[in-house]
C-alpha positions in Angstrom: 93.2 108.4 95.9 96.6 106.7 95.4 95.8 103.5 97.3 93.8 102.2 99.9 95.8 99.8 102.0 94.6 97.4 104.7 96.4 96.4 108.1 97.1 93.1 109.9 98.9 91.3 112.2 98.2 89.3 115.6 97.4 91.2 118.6 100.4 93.2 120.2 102.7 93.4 117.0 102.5 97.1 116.8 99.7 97.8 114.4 98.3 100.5 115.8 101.6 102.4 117.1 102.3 102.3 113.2 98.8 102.8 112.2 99.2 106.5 114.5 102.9 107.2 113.5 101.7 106.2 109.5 99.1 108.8 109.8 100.2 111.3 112.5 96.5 110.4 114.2 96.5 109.7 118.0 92.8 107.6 117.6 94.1 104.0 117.3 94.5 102.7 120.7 97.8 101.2 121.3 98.0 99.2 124.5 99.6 96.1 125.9 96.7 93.9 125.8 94.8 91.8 123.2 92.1 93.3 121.1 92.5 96.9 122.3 92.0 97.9 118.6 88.1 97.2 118.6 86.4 99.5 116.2 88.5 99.9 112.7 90.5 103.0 112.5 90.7 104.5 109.2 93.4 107.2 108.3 93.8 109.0 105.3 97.5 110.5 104.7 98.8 112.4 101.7 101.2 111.1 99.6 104.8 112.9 99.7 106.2 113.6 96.5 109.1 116.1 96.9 108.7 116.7 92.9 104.6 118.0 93.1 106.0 121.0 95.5 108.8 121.8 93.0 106.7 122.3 90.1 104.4 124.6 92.1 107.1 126.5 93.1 108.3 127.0 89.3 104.6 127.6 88.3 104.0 129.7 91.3 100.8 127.4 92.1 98.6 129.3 94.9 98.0 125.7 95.8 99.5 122.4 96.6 97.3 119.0 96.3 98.7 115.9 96.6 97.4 112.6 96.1 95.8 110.8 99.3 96.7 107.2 100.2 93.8 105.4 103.0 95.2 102.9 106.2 92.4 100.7 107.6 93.8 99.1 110.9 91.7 96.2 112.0 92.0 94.0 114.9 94.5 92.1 115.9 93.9 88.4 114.6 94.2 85.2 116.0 94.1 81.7 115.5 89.7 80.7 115.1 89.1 84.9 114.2 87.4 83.8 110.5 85.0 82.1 112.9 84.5 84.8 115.4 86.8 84.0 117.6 88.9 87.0 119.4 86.4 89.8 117.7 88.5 89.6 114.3 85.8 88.1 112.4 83.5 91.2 112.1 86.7 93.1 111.0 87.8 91.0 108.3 85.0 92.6 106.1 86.3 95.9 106.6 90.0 95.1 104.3 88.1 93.5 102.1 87.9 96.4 99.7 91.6 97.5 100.0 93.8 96.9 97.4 96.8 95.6 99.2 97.6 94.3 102.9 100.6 95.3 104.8 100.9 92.1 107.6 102.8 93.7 110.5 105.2 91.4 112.2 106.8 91.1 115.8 110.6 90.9 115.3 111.8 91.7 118.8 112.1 89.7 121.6 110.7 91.9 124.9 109.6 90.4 128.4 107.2 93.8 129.0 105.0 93.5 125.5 102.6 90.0 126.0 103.1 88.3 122.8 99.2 86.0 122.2 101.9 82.8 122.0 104.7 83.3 124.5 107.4 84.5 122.4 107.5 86.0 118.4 108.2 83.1 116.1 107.6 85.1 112.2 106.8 82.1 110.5 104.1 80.7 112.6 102.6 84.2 113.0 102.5 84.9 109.7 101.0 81.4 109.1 98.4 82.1 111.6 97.1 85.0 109.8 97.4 83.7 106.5 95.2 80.6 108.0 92.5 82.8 109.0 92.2 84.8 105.5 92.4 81.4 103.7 89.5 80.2 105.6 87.4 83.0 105.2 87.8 83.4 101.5 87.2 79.6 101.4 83.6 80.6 102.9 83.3 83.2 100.1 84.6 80.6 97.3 82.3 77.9 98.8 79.2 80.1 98.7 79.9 81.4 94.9 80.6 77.8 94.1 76.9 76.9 95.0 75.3 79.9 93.1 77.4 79.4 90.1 77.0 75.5 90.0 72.9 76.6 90.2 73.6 79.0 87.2 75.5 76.4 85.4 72.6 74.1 85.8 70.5 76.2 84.5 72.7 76.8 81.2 74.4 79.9 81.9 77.5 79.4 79.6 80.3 81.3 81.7 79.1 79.6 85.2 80.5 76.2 84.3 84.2 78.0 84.4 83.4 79.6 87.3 82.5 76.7 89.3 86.2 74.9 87.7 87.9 77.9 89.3 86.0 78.1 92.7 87.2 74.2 92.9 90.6 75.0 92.4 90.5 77.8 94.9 88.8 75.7 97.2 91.5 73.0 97.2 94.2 75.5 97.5 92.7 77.5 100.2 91.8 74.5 101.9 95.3 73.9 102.8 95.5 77.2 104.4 97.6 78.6 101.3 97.1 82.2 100.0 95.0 82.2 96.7 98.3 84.5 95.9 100.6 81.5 95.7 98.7 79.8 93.1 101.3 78.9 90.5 100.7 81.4 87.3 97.1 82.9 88.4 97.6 86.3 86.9 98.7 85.1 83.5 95.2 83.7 83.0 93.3 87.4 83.2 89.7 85.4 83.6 91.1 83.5 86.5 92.8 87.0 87.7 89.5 88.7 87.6 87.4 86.1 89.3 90.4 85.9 92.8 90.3 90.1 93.0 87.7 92.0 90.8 84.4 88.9 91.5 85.5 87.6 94.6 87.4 90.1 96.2 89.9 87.8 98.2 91.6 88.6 100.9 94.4 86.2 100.1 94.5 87.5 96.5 95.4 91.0 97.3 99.2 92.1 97.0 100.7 91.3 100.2 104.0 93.6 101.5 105.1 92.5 105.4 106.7 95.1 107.5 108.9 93.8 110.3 108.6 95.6 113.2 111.6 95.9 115.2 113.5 98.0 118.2 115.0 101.5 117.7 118.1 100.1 119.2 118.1 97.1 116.3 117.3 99.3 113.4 118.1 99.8 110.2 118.5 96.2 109.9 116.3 94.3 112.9 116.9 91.3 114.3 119.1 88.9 112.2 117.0 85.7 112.7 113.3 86.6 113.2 113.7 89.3 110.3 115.4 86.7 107.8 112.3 84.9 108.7 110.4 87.4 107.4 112.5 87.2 104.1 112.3 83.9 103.4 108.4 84.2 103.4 108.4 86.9 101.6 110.6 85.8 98.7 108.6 82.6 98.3 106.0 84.8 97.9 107.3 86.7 95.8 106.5 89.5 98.1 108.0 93.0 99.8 109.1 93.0 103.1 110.2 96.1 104.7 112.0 96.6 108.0 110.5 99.2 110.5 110.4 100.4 114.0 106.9 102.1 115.1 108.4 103.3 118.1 110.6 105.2 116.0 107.9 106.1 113.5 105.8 107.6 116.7 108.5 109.9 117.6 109.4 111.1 114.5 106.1 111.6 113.3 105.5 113.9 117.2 108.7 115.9 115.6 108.4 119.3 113.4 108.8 118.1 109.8 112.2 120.5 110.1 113.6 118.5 112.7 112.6 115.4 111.2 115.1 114.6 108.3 117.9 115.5 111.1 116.3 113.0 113.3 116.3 110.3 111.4 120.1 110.6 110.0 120.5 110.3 113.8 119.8 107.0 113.4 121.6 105.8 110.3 117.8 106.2 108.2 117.2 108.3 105.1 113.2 108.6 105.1 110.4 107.8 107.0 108.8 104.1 107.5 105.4 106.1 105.3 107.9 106.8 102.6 108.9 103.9 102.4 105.5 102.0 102.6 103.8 104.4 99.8 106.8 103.8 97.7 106.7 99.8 98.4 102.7 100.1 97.6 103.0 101.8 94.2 105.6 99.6 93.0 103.6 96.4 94.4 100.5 97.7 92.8 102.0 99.4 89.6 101.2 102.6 90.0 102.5 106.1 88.8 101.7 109.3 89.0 101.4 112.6 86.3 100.9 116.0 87.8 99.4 119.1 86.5 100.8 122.4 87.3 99.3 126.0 86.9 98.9 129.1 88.8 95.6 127.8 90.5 97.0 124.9 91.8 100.1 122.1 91.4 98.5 118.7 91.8 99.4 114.9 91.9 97.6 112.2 90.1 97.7 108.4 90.4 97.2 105.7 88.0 98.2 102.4 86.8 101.2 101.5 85.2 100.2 101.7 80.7 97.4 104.3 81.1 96.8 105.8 78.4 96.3 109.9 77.7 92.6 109.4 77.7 92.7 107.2 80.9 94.8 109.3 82.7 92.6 111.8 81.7 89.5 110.0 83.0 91.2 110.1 86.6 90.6 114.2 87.0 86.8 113.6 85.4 84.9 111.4 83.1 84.0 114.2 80.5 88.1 114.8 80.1 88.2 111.2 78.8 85.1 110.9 77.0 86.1 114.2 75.4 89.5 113.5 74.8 91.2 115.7 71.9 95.4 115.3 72.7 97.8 115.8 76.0 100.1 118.6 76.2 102.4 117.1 77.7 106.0 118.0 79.2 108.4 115.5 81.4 109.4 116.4 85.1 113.1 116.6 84.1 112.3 119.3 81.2 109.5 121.5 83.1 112.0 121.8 85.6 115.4 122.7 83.8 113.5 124.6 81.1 111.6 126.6 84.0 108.3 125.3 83.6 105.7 125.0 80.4 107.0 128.4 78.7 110.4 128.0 78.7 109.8 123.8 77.9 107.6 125.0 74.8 110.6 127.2 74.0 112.7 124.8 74.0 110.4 122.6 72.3 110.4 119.9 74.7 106.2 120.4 75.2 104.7 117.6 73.4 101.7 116.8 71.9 100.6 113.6 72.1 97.3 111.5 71.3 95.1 108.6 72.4 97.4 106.0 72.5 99.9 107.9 74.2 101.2 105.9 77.8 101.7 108.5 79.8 104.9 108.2 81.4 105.7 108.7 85.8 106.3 112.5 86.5 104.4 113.8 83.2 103.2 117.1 83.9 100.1 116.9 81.4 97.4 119.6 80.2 94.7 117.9 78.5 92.7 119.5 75.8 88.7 117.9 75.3 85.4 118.7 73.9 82.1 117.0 75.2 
């Protein structure tokens, strides 16, 4: 799986039009009324990676596998949703597990589509949702406050730091602030742990906001509301992306031949799913290696510094475990030498060991013994 990546916004920003163009699925309801989206809709889309179906082609791979990336589409959410109101509560649970949120926002003005506050203003909309995450982690930071001050009562040594961080949390979150915006949080890797391994906040997870504009304003959207966006975003120190799901709907109806002509139509050189996966990996720090054979090319994802062994670990446990050394050839080489033969030839196949990084576009054959 490359990443699993949650979806908000208030009701009516275009969620679900993307969530269905994102994922070429027809099963999120898109209407022009509040909470239409009432069960979760999950998607799962493979990644494109225009370099996994050249190596198979060199290799002659019977088949192609590329790495799958998960959308979870929620509920629009409004102002009182951490406290149940407008269905969003029950649904915050459900991104809780993703490893980054993409916050959709309105950035066009348009009598026909009923905006929940009259008219899109990005900051206050963005604001709104942030509110509503804050104040649900600050019910999940309140709650591990109490059982850790317990635990530190009863002299467990590493519950008296925990209950230091919940209170810092809880002042921070209290003010409707992200956990994210913590000044220097993931330089202290305890801290880091507790916001997004322990607690699992929604306000901790890596944030990227895609502005969602007409076809007639793209590439570039609406001057004001998308600079809007921007200025959160860089005090953030967050992506922001511009997009048109309308145009993302019809592009993803098209046959992927007609598609690239399509878009050059329109002054755009890939999709808004390239551009989200590629926004993701870099937000997360992710790469991916491929291994490449007559069975089968495939991608693989994993975090930026894996090692051979790690990387390893990704296609099964006993490969890591195991580990002996990682045959290892870049994309660049298997592909002007003509794949492992003629790189070995040319004696650009390398071997490398346990402490190896593995490097993005590594096509990798791992030798073990368990």
């Amino acid at each position: 799986m490359g990443f699993k990546c949650g979806i908000v916004g208030l009701p009516n920003v275009g969620k679900s039009t993307l969530f269905n163009a994102i994922t070429a699925t027809q099963n999120a309801q898109a209407a022009n009324y509040p909470f239409c989206t009432i069960e979760p809709n999950v998607g799962t889309v493979a990644v494109p990676d225009p370099r996994l179906h050249r190596l198979a082609t060199i290799a002659g791979s019977a088949k192609v596998i590329e790495t799958l990336m998960q959308f979870v589409d929620i509920a629009g959410l409004v102002a009182g949703a951490s406290k149940g109101e407008g269905l969003g509560n029950q649904f915050l649970s459900h991104i809780r597990e993703t490893d980054a949120i993409a916050h959709v926002v309105r950035c066009f003005e348009d009598p026909d589509v009923i905006h929940v506050h009259g008219s899109p203003d990005p900051a206050r909309d963005i604001a709104v949702i942030d509110t509503e995450l804050a104040l649900k982690d600050l019910d999940t930071v309140r709650a591990r406050k109490d059982r850790s001050a317990k635990a530190a009562r009863a002299g467990e040594k590493t519950a008296k730091q925990e209950v230091a961080w919940a209170e810092m949390l809880e002042a921070h979150l209290d003010t409707g602030a992200p956990a994210r915006t913590i000044p220097g949080w993931r330089d202290d890797e305890g801290f880091a742990k507790f916001i997004t391994k322990d607690l699992a906040l929604l306000t901790g997870k890596p944030v990227m906001y895609l502005c969602n504009v007409r076809d007639d304003q793209l590439p570039h959207g609406d001057p004001k509301l998308v600079a809007a966006v921007k200025a959160v975003a860089e005090k953030e120190g967050a992506r922001c992306l511009v997009i048109s799901g309308k145009i993302e709907m019809e592009a993803a109806e098209l046959p992927e031949e007609d598609r690239a002509e399509f878009l050059k139509s329109l002054g755009l050189e890939e999709t808004g799913l390239s551009k989200v996966i590629r926004e993701g990996y870099a937000l997360l720090g992710l790469r991916t290696y491929f291994t490449a054979g007559p069975k089968e090319a495939r991608a693989w994802t994993i975090p930026a510094g894996a090692t051979a062994p790690q990387a390893a670990g990704v296609i099964h446990t006993d490969f890591e475990r195991g580990f002996i050394r990682a045959e290892t050839i870049a994309f660049d080489d298997y592909v002007k030498y003509g794949g492992e033969h003629g790189a070995k030839e040319a004696g650009r196949l390398r071997i490398e060991g346990k402490t190896y990084v593995v490097a993005d576009g590594d096509v990798m054959h791992f030798r073990f013994n368990v």
